[in-house]
C-alpha positions in Angstrom: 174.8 115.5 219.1 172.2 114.6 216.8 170.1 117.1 214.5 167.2 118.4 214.9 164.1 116.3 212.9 161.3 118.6 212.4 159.7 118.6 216.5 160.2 115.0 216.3 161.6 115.5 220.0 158.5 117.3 220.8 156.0 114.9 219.3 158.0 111.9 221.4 158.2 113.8 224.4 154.1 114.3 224.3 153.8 111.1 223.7 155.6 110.1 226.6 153.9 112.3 228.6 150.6 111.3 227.8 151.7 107.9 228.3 153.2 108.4 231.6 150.7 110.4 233.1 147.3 108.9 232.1 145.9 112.0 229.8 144.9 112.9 226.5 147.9 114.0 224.0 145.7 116.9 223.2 145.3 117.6 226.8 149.3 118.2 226.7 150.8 121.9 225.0 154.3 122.6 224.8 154.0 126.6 226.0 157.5 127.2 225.5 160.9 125.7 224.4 159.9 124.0 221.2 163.6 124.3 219.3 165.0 124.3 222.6 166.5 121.5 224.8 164.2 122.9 227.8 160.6 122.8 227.4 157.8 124.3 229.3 154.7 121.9 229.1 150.8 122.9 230.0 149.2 119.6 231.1 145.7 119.6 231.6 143.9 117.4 234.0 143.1 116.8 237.9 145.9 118.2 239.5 146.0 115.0 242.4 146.3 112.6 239.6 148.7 114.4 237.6 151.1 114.4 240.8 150.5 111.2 242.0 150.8 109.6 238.5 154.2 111.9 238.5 155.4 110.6 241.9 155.1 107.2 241.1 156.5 107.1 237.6 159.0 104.3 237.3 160.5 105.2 234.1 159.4 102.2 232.2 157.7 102.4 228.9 154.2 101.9 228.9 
């Protein structure tokens, strides 16, 4: 398992996020988990979108 780097896990994982789902990277707050392997993410934005962008997320990088 590799060490921890400082939130860089965080910062990708926002960035994927916002990537992923069509929003603002500051739109995107991780509310809880930040040294852990579970996070808990607040993602603002129209709730339709956000689950539709969700639903048809193929995995592939943007």
């Amino acid at each position: 398992m590799a060490a921890p780097n400082d939130g860089a896990a965080n910062v990708a994982l926002v960035t994927l996020l916002s990537g992923a789902l069509a929003v603002r990277k500051n739109d995107i707050t991780l509310t809880n988990g930040a040294t852990s392997r579970m996070k808990r993410m607040q993602i603002k934005g129209d709730p339709a979108k956000l689950i539709g962008a969700i639903a048809s997320y193929d995995g592939e990088r943007e």
